[in-house]
Backbone as a ProteinNet text record, in pm:
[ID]
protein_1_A
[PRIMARY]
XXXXXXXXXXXXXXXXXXXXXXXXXXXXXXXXXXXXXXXXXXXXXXXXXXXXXXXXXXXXXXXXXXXXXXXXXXXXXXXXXXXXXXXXXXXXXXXXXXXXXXXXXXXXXXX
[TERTIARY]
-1955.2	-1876.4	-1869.7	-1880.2	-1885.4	-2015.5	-2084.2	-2155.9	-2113.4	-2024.7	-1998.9	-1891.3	-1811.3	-1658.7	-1651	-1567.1	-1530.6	-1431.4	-1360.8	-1252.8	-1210.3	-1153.2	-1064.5	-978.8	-900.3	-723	-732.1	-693.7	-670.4	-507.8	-452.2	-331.1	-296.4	-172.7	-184.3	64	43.8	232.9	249.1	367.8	388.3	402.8	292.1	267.5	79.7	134	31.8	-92.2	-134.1	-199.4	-256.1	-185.9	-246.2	-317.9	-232.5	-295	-471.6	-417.2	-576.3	-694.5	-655.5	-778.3	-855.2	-732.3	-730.6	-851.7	-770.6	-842.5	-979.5	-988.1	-1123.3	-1234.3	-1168	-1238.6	-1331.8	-1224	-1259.6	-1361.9	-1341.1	-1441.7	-1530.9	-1550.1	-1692.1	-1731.8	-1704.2	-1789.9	-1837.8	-1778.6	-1761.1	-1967.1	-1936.2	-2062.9	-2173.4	-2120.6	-2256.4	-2371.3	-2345.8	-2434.1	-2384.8	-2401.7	-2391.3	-2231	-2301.5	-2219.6	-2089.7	-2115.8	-1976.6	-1893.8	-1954.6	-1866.3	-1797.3	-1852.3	-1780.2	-1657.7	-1674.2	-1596.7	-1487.2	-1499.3	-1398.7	-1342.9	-1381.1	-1336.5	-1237.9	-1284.1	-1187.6	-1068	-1092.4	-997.9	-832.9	-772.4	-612.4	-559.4	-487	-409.1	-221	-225.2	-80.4	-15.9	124.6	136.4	263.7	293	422.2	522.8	620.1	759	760.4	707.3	746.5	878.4	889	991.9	1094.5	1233.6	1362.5	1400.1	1373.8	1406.8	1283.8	1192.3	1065.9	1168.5	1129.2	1219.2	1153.7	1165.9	1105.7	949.5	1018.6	960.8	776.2	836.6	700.2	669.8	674.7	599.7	526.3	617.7	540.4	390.9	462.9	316.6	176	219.7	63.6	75.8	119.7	117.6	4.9	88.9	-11.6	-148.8	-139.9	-310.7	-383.4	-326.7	-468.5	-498.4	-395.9	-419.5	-546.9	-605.4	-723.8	-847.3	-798.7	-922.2	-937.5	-839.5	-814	-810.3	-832.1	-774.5	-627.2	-568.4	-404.6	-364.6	-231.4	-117.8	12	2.6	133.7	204.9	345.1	438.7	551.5	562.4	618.7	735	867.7	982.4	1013.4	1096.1	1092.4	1193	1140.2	1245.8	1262.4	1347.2	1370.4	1325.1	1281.3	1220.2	1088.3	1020.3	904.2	846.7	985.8	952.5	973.7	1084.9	1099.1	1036.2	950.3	1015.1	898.9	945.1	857.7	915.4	788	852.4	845.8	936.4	938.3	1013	959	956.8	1070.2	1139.7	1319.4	1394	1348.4	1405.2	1385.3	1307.6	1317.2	1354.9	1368.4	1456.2	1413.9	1522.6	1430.9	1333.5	1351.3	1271.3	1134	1127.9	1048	935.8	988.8	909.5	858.8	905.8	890.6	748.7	775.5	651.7	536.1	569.5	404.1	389.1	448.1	357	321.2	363.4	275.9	161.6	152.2	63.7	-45.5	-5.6	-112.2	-202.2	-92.6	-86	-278.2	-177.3	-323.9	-444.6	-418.2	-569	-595.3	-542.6	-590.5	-735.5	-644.7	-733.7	-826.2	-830.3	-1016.6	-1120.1	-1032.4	-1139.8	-1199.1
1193.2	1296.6	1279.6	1169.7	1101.8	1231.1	1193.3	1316.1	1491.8	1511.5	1679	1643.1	1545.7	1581.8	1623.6	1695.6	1693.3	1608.7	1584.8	1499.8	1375	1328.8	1185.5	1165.8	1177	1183.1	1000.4	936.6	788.7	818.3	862.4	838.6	688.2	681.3	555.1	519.1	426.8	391	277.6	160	74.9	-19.2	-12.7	-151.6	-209.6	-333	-391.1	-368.8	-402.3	-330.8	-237.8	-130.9	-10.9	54.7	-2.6	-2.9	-78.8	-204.9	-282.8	-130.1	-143.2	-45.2	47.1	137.5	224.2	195.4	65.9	49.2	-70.3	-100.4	-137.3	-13.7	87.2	232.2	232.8	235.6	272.1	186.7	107.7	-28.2	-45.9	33.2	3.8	115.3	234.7	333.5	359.5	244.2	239.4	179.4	63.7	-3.3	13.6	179.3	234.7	308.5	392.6	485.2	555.7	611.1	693.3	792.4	873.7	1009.8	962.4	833.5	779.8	680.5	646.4	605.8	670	780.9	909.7	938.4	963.8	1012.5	891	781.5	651.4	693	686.1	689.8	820.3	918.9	1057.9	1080.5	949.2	973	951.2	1064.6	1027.4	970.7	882.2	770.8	854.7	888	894.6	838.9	745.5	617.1	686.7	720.4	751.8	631.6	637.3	496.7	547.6	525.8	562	454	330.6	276.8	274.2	307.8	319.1	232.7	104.8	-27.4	-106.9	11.5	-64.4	-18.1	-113.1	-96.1	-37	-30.8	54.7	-43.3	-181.2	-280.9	-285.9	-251	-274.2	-119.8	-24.3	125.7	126	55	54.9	-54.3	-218.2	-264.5	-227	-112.5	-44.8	77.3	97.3	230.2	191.3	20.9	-23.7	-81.2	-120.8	-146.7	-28.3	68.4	202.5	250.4	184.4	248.2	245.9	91	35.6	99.8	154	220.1	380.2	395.4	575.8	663.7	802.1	856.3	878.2	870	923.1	864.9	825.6	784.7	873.9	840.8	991	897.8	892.6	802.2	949.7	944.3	990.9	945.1	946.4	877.3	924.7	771.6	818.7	941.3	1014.5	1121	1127.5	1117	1143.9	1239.8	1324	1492.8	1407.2	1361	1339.1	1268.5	1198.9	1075.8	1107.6	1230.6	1276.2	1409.5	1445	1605.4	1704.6	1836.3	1925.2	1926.9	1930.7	1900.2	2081.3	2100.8	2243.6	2229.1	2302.8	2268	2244.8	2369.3	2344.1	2278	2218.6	2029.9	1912.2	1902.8	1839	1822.1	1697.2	1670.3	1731.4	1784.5	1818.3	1687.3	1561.7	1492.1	1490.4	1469.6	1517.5	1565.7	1729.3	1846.1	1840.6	1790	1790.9	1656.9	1535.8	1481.8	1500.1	1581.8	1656.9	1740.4	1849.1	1957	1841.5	1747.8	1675	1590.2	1594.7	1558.4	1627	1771.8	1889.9	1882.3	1910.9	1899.8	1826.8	1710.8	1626.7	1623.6	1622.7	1689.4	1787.2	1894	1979.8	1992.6	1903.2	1844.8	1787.8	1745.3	1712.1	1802.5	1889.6	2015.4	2083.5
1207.5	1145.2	993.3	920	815	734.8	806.4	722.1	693.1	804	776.2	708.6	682.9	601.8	457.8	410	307.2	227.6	296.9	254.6	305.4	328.1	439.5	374.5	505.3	461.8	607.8	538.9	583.4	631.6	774.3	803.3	825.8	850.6	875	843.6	894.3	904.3	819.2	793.6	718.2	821.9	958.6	998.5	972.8	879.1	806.6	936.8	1054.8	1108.6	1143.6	1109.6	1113.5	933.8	891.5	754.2	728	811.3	762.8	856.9	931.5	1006.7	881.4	820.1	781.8	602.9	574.2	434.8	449.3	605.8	641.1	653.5	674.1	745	557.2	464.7	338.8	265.8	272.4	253.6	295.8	425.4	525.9	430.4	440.2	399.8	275.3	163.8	-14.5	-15.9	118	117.7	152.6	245.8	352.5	277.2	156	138.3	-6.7	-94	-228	-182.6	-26.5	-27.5	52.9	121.7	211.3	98.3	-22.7	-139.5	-180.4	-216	-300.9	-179.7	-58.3	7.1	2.5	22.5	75.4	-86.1	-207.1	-361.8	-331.8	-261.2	-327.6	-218.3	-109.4	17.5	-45.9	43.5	26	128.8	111.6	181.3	236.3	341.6	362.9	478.8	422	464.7	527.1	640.3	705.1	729.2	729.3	761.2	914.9	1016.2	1132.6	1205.4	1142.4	1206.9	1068.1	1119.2	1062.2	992.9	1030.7	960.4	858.8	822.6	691.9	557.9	520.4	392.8	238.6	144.5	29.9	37.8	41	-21	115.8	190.9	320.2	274.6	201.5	237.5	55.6	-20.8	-158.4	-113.8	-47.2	-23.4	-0.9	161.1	212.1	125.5	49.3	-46.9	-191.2	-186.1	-311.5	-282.3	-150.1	-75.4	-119.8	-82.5	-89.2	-232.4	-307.6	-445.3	-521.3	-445.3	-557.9	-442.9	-345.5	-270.8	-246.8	-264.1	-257	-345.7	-351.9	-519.6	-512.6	-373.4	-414.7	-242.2	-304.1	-199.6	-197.9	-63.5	-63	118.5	15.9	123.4	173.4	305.8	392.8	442.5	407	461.8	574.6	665.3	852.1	807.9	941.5	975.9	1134.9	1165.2	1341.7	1381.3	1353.4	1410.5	1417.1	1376.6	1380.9	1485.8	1526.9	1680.4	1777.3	1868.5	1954.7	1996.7	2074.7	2065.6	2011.8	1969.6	1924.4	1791.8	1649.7	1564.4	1487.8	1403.7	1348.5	1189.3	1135.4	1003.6	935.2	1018.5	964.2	1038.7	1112.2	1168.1	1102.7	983.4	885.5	789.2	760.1	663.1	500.1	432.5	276.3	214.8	224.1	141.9	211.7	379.5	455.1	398.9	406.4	398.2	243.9	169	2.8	5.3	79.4	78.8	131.3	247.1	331.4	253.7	186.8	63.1	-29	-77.1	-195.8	-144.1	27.3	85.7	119.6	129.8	144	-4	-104.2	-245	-299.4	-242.3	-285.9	-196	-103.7	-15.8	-73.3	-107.4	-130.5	-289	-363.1	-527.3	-465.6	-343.2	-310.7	-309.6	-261.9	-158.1	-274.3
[MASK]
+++++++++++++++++++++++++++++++++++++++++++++++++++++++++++++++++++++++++++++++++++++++++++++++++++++++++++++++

């Protein structure tokens, strides 16, 4: 698929595991080829808090991992709508919804 994309959006949470996957994904592909560099270089990184108890200090860390590999990081604070349920736009929280548009935001400066 690496070849049809335009973009890569690296999801990913503030458990250091799921992060390594994510900025191994970037690294493999920096090393694979000219057009999978460019892509791993212009990928945006968005790092969701899915558990309640990560603190600033664990979401700036994997926020600052992707910095030196991504063109843009975009942190997502937990919201409970997001973990149960059917999620709908105005069940979220304002800071929420204000960080997924700056998440669209910057995907979007790829395209």
């Amino acid at each position: 698929m690496i070849e049809h994309a335009d973009q890569l959006v690296i999801a990913t949470t503030t458990r250091d595991d799921h992060a390594e996957a994510g900025a191994l994904l970037l690294e493999g592909l920096a090393d694979r080829d000219e057009r999978s560099a460019r892509l791993a270089a212009n990928a945006v990184a968005v790092v969701t808090q899915a558990d309640p108890k990560a603190t600033d200090a664990d979401i700036r860390h994997v926020a600052d991992g992707f910095r030196a590999i991504a063109r843009d990081v975009v942190s997502i604070p937990f919201d409970p709508t997001l973990v149960d349920g059917i999620i709908t736009f105005d069940a979220l929280r304002a800071d929420t919804r204000r960080a997924w548009l700056a998440a669209a935001a910057a995907i979007a400066r790829g395209l």
